[in-house]
Backbone bond lengths (Angstrom), bond angles and torsions (degrees), N, CA, C in turn:
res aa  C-N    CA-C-N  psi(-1)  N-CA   C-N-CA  omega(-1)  CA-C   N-CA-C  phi
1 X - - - 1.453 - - 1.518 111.98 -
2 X 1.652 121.36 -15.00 1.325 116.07 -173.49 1.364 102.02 -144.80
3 X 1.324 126.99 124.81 1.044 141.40 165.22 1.804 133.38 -78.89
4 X 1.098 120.55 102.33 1.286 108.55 165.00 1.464 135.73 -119.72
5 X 0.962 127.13 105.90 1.544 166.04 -164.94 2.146 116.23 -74.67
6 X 0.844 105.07 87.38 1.682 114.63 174.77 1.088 127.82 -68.93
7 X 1.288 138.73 133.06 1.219 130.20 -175.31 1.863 102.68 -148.73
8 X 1.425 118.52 153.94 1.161 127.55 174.83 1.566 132.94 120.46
9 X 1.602 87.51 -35.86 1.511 98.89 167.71 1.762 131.73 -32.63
10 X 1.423 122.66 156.72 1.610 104.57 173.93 1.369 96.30 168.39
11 X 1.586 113.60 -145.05 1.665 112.72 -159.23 1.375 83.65 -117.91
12 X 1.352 120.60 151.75 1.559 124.20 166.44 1.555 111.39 -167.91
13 X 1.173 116.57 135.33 1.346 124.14 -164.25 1.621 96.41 -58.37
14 X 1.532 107.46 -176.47 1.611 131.68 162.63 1.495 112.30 -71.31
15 X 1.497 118.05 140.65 1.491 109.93 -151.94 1.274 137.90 61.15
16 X 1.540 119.06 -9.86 1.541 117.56 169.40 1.692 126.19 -71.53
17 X 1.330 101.61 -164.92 1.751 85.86 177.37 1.778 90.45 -152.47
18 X 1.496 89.72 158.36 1.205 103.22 166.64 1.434 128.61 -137.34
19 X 1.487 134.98 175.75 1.219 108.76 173.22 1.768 99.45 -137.79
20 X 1.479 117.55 129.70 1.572 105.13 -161.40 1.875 95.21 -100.40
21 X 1.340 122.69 -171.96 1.115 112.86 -164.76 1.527 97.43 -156.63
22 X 1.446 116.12 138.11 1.864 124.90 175.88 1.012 103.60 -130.01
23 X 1.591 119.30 105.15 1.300 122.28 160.94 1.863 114.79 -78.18
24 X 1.013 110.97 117.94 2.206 100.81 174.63 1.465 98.42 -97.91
25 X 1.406 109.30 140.09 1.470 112.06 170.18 1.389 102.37 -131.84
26 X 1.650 126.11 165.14 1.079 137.57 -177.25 1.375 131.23 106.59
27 X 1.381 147.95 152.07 1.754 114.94 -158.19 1.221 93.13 -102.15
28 X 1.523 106.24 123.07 1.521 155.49 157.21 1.496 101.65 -71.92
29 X 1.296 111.02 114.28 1.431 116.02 162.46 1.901 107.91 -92.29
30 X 1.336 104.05 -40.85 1.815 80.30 -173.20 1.605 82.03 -151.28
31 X 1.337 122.74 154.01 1.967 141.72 -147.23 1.792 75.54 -136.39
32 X 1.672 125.32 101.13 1.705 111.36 145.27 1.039 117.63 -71.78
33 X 1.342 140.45 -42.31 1.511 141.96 -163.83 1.576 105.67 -161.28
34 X 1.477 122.50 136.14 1.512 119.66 147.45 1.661 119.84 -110.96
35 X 0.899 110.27 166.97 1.332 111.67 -165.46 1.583 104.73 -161.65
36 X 1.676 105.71 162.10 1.419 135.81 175.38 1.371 130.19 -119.66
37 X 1.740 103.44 106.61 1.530 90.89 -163.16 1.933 88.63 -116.44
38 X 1.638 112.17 -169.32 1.515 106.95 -158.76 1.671 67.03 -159.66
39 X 1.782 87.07 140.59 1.623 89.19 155.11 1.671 101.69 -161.97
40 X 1.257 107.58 135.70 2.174 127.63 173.73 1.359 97.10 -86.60
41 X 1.404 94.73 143.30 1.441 119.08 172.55 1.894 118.92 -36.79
42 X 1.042 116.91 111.19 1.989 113.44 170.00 1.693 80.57 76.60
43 X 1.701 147.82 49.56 0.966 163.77 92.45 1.506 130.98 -66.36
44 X 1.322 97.72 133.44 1.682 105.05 178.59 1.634 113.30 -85.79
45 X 1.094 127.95 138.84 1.304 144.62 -147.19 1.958 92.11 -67.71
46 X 1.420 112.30 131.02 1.746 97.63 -178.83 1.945 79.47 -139.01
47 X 1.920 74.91 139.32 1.279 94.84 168.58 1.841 115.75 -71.46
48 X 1.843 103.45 145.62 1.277 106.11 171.37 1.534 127.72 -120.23
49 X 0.965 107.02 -22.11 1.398 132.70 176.47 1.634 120.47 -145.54
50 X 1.585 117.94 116.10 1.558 104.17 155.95 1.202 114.07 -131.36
51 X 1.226 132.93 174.74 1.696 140.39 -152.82 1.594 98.82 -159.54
52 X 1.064 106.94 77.78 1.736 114.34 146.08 1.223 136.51 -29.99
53 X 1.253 133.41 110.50 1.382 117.73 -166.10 1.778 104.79 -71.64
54 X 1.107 112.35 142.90 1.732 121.17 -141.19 0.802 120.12 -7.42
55 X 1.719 103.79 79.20 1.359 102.79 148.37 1.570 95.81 -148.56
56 X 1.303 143.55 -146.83 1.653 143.04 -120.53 1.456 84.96 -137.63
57 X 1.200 128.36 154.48 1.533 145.40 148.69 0.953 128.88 -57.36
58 X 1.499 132.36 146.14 1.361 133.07 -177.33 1.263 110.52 -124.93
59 X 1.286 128.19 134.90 1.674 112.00 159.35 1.095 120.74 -136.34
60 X 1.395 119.21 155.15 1.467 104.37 -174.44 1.652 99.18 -67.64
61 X 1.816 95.88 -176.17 1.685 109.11 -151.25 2.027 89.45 -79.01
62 X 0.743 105.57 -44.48 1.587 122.60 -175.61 1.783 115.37 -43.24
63 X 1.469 113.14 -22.40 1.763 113.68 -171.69 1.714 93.80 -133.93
64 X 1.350 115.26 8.44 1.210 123.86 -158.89 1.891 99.72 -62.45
65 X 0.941 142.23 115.15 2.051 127.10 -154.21 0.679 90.42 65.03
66 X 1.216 152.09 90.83 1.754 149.55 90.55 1.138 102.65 -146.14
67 X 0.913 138.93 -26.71 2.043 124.15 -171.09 1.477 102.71 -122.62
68 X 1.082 98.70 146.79 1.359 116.35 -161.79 1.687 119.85 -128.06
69 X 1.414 128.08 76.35 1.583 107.24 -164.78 1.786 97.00 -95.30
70 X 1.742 87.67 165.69 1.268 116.24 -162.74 1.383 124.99 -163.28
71 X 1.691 120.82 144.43 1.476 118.22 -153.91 1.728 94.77 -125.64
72 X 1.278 83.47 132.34 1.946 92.72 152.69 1.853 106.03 -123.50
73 X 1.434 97.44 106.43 1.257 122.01 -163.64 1.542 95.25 -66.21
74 X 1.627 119.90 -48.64 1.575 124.83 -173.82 0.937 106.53 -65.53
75 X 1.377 128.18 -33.57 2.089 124.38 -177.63 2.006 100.20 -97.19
76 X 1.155 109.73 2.60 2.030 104.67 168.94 1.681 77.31 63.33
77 X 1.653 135.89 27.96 1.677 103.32 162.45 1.628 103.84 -108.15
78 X 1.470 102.49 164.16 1.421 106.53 160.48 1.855 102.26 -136.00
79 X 1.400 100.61 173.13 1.527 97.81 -160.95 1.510 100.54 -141.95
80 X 1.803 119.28 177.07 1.235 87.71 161.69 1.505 78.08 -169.55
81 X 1.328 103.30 130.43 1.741 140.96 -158.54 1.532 91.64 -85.89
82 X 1.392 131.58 135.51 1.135 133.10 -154.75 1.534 102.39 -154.49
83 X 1.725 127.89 87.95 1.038 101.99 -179.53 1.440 116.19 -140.96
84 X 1.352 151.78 168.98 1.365 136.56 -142.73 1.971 117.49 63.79
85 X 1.047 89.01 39.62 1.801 87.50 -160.94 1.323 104.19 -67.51
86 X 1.300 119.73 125.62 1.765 136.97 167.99 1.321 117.05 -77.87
87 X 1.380 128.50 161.90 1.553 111.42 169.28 1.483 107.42 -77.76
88 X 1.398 111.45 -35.01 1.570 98.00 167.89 1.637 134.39 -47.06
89 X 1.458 113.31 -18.68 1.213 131.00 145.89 1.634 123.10 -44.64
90 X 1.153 141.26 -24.70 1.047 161.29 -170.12 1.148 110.68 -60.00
91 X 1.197 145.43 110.98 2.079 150.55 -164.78 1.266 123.55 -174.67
92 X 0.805 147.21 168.43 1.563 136.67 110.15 1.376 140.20 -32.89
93 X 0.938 129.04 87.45 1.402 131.35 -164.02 1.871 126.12 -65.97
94 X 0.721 148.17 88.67 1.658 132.77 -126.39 2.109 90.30 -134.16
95 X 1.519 89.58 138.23 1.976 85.74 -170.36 1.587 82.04 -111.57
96 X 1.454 97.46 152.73 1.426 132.29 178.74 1.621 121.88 -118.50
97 X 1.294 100.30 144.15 1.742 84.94 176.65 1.504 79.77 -147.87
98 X 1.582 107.67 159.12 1.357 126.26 153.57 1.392 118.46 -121.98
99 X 1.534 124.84 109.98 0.969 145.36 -166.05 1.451 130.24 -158.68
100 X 1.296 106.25 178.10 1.579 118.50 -165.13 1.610 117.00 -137.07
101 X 1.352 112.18 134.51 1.310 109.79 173.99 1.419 120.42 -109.30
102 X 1.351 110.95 -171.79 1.422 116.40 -179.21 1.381 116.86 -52.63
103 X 1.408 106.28 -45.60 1.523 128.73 165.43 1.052 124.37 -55.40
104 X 1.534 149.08 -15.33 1.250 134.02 -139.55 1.573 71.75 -153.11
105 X 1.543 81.78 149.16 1.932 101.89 177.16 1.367 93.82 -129.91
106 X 1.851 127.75 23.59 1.658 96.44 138.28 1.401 77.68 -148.24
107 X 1.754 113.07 174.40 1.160 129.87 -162.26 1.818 106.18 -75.34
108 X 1.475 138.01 172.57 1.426 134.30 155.93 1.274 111.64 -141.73
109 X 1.299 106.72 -166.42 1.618 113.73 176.61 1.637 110.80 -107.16
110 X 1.217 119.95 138.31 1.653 121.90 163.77 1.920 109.62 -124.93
111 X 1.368 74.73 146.10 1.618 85.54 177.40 1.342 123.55 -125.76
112 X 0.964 111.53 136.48 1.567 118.81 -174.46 1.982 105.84 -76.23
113 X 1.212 104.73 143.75 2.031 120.87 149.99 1.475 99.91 5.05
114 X 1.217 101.97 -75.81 1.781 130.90 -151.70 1.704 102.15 93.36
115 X 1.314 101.04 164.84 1.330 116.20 -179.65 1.938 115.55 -139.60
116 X 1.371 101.18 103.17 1.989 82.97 175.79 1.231 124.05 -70.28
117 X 1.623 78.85 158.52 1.742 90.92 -172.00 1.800 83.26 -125.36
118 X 1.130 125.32 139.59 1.393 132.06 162.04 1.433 109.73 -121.84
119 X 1.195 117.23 136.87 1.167 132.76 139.58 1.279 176.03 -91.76
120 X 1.555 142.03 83.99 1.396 117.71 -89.47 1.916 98.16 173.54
121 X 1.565 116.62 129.07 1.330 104.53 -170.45 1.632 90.18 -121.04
């Protein structure tokens, strides 16, 4: 019922920045949290960013000063500002939402494509 769609990913040296992008489409009755998770090949999926609907950000300890997530509640996007990039930074970047639709009488999770981000001189 809800789509979310990534965009931004690409090649960028050590120290560069990027900024990735989650469009959600579909009618959304109520957004609890979106979030940014990353996952490497024969790796288990680790959260990087989530955003509570009002409440404070979390990130893991690892991007903690350098990445930055963020919501535009009127366009359904959230984003996530990426800068000092390491090659250990290097994943698939994949957006999350926990939410609910018109349809559904309790909230779930959706996941976006993912989009890579490499890092790399």
């Amino acid at each position: 019922q809800v789509q979310l769609v990534e965009s931004g990913g690409g090649l960028v040296q050590p120290g560069g920045s990027l900024r990735l992008s989650c469009a959600a489409s579909g009618i959304i009755y109520r957004i609890y949290a979106m979030g940014w998770y990353r996952q490497v090949p024969g790796k288990a999926r680790e959260l990087v960013a989530v955003l509570p609907s009002g409440g404070t950000a979390n990130y893991a300890d690892s991007v903690k000063g350098r990445f930055t997530i963020s919501r535009d509640n009127a366009k359904n996007m959230v984003y996530l500002q990426m800068s000092s990039l390491q090659p250990e930074d290097t994943a698939v970047y994949y957006c999350n939402g926990v939410l609910r639709t018109i349809v559904e009488s309790t909230p779930r999770e959706y996941w976006g494509q993912g989009t890579q981000v490499t890092v790399s001189s």
